[in-house]
C-alpha positions in Angstrom: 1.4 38.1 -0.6 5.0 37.0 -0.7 6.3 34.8 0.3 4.5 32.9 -0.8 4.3 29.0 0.8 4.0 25.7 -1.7 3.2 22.4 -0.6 4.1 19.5 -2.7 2.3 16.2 -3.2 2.8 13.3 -5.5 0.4 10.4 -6.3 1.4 6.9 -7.5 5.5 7.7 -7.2 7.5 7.9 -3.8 9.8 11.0 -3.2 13.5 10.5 -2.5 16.2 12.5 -2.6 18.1 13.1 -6.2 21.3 11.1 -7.2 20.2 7.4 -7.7 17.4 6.6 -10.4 15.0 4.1 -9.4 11.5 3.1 -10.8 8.5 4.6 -9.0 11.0 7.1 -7.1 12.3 10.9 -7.5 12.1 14.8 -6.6 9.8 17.9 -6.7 11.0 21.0 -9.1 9.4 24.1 -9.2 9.6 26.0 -12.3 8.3 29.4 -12.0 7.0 31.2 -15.3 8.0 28.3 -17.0 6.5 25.3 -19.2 6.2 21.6 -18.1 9.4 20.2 -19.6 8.8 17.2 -22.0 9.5 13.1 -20.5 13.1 12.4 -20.7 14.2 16.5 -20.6 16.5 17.4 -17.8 15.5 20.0 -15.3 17.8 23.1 -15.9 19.0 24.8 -12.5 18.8 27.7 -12.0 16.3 30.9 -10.4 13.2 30.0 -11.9 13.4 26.0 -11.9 14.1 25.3 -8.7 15.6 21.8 -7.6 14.5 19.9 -4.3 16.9 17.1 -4.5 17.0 16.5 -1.1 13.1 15.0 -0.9 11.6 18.5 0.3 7.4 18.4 0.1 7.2 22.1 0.7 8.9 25.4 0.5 8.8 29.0 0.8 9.0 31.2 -2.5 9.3 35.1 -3.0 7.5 36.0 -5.8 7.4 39.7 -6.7 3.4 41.4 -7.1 1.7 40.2 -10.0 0.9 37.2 -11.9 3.0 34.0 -12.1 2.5 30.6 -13.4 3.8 27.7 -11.0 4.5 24.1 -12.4 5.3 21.3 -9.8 7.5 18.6 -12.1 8.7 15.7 -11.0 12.0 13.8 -12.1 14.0 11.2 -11.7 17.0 11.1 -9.4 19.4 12.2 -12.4 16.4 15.6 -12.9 15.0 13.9 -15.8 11.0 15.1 -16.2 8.1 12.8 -15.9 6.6 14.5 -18.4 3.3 16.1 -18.3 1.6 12.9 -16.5 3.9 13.9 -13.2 3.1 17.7 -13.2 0.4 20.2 -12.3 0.2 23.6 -13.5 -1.5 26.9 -11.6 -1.4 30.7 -11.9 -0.9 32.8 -8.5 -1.5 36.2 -8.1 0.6 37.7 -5.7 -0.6 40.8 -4.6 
């Protein structure tokens, strides 16, 4: 039901806050109903890719009833995507 609380992880990469871009470092995105974005593409902002530029590992999300597909991307301190090696995908049913 919503909300509807995320926890974010990363593996291999330390999580910083956004504004300086340094090797091995960045910043959880959520993008809701939206696709991985390619290496190198910049995370648009807006209400379904959702920034955490201040280093957040978790938040709370209101989704309304139905289906939704969640991607957790990672990016570098100016929002440029990792690619598909620094994301996971899932589908959530909110009910």
């Amino acid at each position: 039901s919503s909300p509807v609380y995320v926890e974010f992880g990363a593996e291999g990469i330390e999580v910083e806050p956004a504004g300086v871009v340094k090797a091995g470092y960045g910043h959880h995105h959520v993008l809701i109903n939206e696709e991985i974005i390619p290496t190198g593409g910049v995370v648009p902002a807006n209400e379904t890719n959702i920034h955490y530029g201040g280093g957040q590992t978790g938040d709370t999300l209101d989704l309304p009833a139905g289906t939704h597909t969640l991607v957790l991307q990672f990016a570098d301190g100016m929002h440029r995507s990792y690619g598909e090696a620094l994301a996971a995908k899932i589908s959530v049913t909110v009910e």
